[in-house]
C-alpha positions in Angstrom: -21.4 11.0 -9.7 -17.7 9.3 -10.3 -15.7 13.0 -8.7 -16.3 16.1 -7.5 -14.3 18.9 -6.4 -13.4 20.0 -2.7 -11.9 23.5 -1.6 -10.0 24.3 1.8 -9.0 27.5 2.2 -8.4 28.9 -0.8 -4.9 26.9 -1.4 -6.5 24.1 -2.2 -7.8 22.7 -5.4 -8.8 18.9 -4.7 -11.0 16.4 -6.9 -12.5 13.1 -5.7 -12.4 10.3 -7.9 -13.9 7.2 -8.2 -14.6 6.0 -12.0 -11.4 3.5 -12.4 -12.3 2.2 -8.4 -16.2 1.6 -9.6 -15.6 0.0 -12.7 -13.7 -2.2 -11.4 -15.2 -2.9 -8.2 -18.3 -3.9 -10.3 -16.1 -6.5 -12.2 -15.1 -7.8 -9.7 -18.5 -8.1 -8.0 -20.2 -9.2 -10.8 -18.1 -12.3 -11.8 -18.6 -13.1 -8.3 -22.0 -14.2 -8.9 -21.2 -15.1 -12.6 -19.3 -17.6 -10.5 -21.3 -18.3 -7.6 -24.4 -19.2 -10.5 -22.5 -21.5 -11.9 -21.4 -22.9 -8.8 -24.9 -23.4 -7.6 -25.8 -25.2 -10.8 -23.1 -27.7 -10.4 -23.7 -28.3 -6.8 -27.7 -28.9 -7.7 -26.5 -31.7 -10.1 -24.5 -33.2 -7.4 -25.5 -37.2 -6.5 -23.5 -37.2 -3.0 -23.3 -40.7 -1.1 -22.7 -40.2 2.7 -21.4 -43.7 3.0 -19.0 -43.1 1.0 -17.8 -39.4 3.0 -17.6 -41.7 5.6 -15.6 -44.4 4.0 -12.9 -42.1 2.7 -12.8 -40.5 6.5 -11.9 -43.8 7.8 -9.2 -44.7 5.1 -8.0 -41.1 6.3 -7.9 -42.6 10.0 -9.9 -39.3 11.1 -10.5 -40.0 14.8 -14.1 -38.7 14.9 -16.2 -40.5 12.5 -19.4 -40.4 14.8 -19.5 -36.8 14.9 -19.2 -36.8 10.9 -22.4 -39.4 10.9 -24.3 -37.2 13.3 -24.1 -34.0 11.2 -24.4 -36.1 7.8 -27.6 -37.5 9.3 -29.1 -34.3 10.3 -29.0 -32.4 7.1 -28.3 -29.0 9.0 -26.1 -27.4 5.8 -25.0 -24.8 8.8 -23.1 -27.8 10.7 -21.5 -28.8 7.1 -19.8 -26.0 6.8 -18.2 -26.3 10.8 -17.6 -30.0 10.3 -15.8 -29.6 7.2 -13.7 -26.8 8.6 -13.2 -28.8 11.3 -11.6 -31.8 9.4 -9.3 -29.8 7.0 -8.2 -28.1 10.7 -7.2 -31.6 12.3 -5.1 -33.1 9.4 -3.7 -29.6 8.8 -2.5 -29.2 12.5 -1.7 -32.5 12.8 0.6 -33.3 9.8 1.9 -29.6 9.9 5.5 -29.7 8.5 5.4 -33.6 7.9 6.4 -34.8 4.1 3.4 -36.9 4.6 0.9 -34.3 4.7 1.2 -34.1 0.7 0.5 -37.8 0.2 -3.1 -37.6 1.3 -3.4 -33.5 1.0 -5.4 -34.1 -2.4 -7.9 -36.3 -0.7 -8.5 -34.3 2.2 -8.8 -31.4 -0.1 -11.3 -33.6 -2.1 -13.6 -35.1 1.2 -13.6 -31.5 2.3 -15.2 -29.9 -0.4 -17.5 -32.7 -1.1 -18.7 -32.1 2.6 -18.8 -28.4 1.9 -20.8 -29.1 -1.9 -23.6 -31.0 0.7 -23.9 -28.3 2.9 -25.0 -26.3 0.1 -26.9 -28.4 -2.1 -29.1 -28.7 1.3 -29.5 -25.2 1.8 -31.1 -25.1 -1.2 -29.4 -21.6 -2.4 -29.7 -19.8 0.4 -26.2 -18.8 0.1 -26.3 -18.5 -4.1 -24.7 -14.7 -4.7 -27.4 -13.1 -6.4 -26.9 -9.9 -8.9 -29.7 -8.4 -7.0 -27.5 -8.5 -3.5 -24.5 -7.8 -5.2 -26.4 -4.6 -6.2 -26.7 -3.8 -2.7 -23.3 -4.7 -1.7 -21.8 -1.9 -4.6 -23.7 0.7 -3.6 -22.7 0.3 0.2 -19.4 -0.3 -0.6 -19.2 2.9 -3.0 -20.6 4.8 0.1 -18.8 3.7 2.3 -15.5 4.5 0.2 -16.4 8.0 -1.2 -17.1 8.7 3.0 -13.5 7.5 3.7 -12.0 9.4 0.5 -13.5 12.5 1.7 -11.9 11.9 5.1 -9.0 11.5 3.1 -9.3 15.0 1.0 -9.9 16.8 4.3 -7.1 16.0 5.9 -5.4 16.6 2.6 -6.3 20.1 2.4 -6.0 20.7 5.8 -2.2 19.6 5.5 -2.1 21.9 2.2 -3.6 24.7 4.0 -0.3 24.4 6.4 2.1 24.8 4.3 3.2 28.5 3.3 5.3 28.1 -0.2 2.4 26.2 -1.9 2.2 26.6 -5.6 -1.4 25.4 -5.9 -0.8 22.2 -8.2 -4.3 20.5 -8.2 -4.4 17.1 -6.6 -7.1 14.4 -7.3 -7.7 11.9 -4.2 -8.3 8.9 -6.6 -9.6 4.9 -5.1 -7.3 2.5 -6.1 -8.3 0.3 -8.6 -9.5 -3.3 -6.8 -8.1 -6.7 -7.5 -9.3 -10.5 -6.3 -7.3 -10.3 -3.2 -7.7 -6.4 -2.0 -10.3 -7.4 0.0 -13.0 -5.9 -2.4 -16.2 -6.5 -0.6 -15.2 -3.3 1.9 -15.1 -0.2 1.4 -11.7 1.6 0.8 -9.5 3.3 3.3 -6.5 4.3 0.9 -5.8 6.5 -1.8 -3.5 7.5 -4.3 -2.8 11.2 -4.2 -2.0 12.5 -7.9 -0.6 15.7 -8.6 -2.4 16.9 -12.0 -4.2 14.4 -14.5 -1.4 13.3 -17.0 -1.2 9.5 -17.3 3.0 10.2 -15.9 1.6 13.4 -12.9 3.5 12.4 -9.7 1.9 10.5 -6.7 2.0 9.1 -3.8 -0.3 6.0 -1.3 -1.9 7.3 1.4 -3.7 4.8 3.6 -4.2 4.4 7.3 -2.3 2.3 10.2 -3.9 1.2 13.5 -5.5 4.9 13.1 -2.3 6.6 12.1 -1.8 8.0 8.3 1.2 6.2 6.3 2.2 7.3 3.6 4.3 4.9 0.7 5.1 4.5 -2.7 7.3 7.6 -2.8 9.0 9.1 -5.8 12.8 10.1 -5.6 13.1 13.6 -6.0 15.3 15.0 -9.7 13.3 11.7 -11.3 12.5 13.7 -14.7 10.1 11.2 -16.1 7.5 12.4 -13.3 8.9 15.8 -11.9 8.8 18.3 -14.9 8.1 21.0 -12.8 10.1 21.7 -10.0 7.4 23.8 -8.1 5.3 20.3 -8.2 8.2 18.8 -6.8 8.4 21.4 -4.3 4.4 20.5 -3.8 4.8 16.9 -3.9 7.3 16.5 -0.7 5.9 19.1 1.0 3.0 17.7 1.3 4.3 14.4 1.9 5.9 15.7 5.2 3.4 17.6 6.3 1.0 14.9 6.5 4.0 12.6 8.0 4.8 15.1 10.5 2.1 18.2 10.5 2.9 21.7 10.9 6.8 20.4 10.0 6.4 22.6 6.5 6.3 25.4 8.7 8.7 25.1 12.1 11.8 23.2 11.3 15.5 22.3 12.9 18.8 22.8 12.0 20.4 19.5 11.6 24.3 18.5 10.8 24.2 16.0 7.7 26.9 15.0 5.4 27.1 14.3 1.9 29.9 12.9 -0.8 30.4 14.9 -4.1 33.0 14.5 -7.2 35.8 16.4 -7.0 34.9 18.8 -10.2 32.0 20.3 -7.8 34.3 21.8 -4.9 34.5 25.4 -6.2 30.1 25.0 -6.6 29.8 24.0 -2.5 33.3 25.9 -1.1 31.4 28.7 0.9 28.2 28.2 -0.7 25.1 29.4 1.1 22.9 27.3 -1.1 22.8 24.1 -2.0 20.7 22.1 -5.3 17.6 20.1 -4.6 17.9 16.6 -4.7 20.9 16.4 -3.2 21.4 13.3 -0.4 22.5 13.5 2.8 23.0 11.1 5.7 23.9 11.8 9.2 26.9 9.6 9.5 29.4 10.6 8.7 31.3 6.9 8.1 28.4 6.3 5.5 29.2 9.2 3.7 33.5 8.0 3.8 32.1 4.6 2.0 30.1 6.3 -0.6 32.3 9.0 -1.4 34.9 5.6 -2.2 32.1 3.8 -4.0 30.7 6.5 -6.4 34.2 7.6 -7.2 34.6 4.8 -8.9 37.7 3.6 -9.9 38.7 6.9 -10.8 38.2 9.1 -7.3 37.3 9.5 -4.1 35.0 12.0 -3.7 35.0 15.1 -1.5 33.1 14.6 2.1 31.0 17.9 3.2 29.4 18.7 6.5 26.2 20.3 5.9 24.1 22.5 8.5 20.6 22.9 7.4 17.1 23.5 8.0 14.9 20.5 8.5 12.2 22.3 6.1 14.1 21.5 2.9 14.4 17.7 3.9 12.7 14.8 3.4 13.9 11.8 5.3 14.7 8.8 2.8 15.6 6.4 5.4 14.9 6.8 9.1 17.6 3.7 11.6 18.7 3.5 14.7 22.1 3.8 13.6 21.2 6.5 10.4 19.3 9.0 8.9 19.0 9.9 5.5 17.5 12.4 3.8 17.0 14.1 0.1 17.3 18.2 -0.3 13.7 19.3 -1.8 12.6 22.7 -3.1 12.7 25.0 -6.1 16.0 24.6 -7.8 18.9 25.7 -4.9 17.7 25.9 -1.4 19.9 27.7 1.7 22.1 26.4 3.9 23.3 27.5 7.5 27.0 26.4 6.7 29.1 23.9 4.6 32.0 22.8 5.3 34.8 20.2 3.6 36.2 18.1 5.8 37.4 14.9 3.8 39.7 16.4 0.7 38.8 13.8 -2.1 41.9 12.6 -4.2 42.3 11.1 -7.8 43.2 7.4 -8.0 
């Protein structure tokens, strides 16, 4: 089974899936051994001299020949693999950041794997990658990811289940596709978090941090091409801040902010008690003097507001030392404490 569904309290409609993630992860897995087969069967076919391993060594000046003849001489393919390593390890430390190093890389390279090739060929397959382990290995892996994708829809629902204007959008806690260097052979810890099942529904990363949850790949409120509905937007950065910061959907602060806007909208915000979503706000106020120059263009500078609102209808786009910034999110207008003009914009 590729998904199921998960309720939490009622608010909740949340759906597992895995298809995409298995398909791929089985790909992957299986030209793995496509590969390691025909590796094997090359390596079988190998005639390797160790006179001549030895020979190169010493045109390489490597300073511990002996130690290269004793493991040559013992056929142990385990001490092949260390020896080898342990080569590569000297001439890379030891010509690290010298031009030199790329005059004899390729033949390091070359005595390396040649090393590595005998190791193998003596272990007579016992490291070959056969379809019947990689068998094995997907089913763990699956496991082991729909266990951590579950973990991931609990918490999920839990943060849903927090926050009190929810306008039930369904969600689907989908595995990320794999790729050669994602590390494929464990199970997943991340997900992306989709807001419906259109090819353009909004979403967000969700993955863990030294056992704290981060959350990336965030959309930009007012983007049209995936926000067609502004109560999913409303959805969508709720529930991004609740699991950033939980129980913040439901207790916020009042916070002074500051925002530039053209000239033509000073009758819209002059003793308004609301404001539109998606507007941007930063808390200093000399950031807000050098946009309200730069977006006006050569034709204005813009008007500079003072802003006191509730922390609830924020999310934070940018979090310094020296500034905050943040994006107005909600349903169309959302309410303000107070606005105030305090830089009178001018034509140029």
């Amino acid at each position: 089974m590729n998904w199921y569904k998960i309720i939490f309290a009622q608010k909740s409609n949340i759906t597992i899936e895995m298809a995409d993630y298995i398909n791929s992860l089985k790909q992957l897995i299986y030209d793995l051994v496509d590969y390691s087969q025909h590796d094997w069967e090359r390596i079988q076919k190998l005639k390797i001299d160790e006179n001549q391993i030895l020979s190169e060594l010493k045109q390489l000046n490597y300073p511990d020949i002996n130690s290269v003849t004793i493991v040559l001489k013992s056929k142990n393919w385990n001490d092949m693999e260390r020896i080898a390593w342990r080569i590569y390890k000297y001439y890379q430390d030891y010509y690290q950041g010298k031009p030199s190093f790329y005059d004899i890389f390729e033949k390091v390279r070359n005595v390396v794997k040649t090393i590595q090739d005998y190791g193998e060929q003596l272990s007579q397959g016992v490291r070959n990658f056969t379809y019947q382990q990689a068998e094995k290995d997907i089913q763990e892996i699956i496991n082991g990811t729909r266990v951590n994708l579950e973990k991931i829809a609990k918490n999920v629902g839990e943060a849903v289940s927090r926050i009190e204007s929810w306008n039930n959008t369904p969600l689907i806690v989908m595995a990320r596709t794999v790729g050669k260097n994602d590390g494929y052979l464990q199970p997943r810890d991340d997900a992306s978090i989709e807001f419906g099942s259109s090819s353009m529904a909004p979403s967000f990363t969700y993955f863990m941090l030294d056992g704290k949850i981060e959350i990336d790949d965030i959309l930009e409120g007012g983007d049209t091409e995936f926000f067609t509905d502004n109560k999913v937007q409303s959805d969508y950065f709720n529930l991004v801040k609740e699991l950033r910061n939980p129980g913040s959907s439901q207790k916020g602060k009042i916070l002074t902010l500051y925002t530039a806007r053209p000239i033509k909208d000073r009758e819209l915000y002059m003793y308004a008690q609301e404001v539109p979503s998606n507007l941007f706000l930063t808390s200093n106020y000399s950031s807000a003097e050098g946009i309200a120059r730069d977006l006006g263009g050569n034709e204005e500078i813009r008007d500079v507001w003072k802003i006191r609102i509730d922390s609830r209808y924020l999310i934070n786009t940018l979090d310094s030392p020296m500034e905050k910034q943040y994006q107005v999110v909600g349903e169309g207008m959302v309410p303000v404490v107070k606005i105030v003009l305090i830089s009178m914009g001018e034509k140029i």
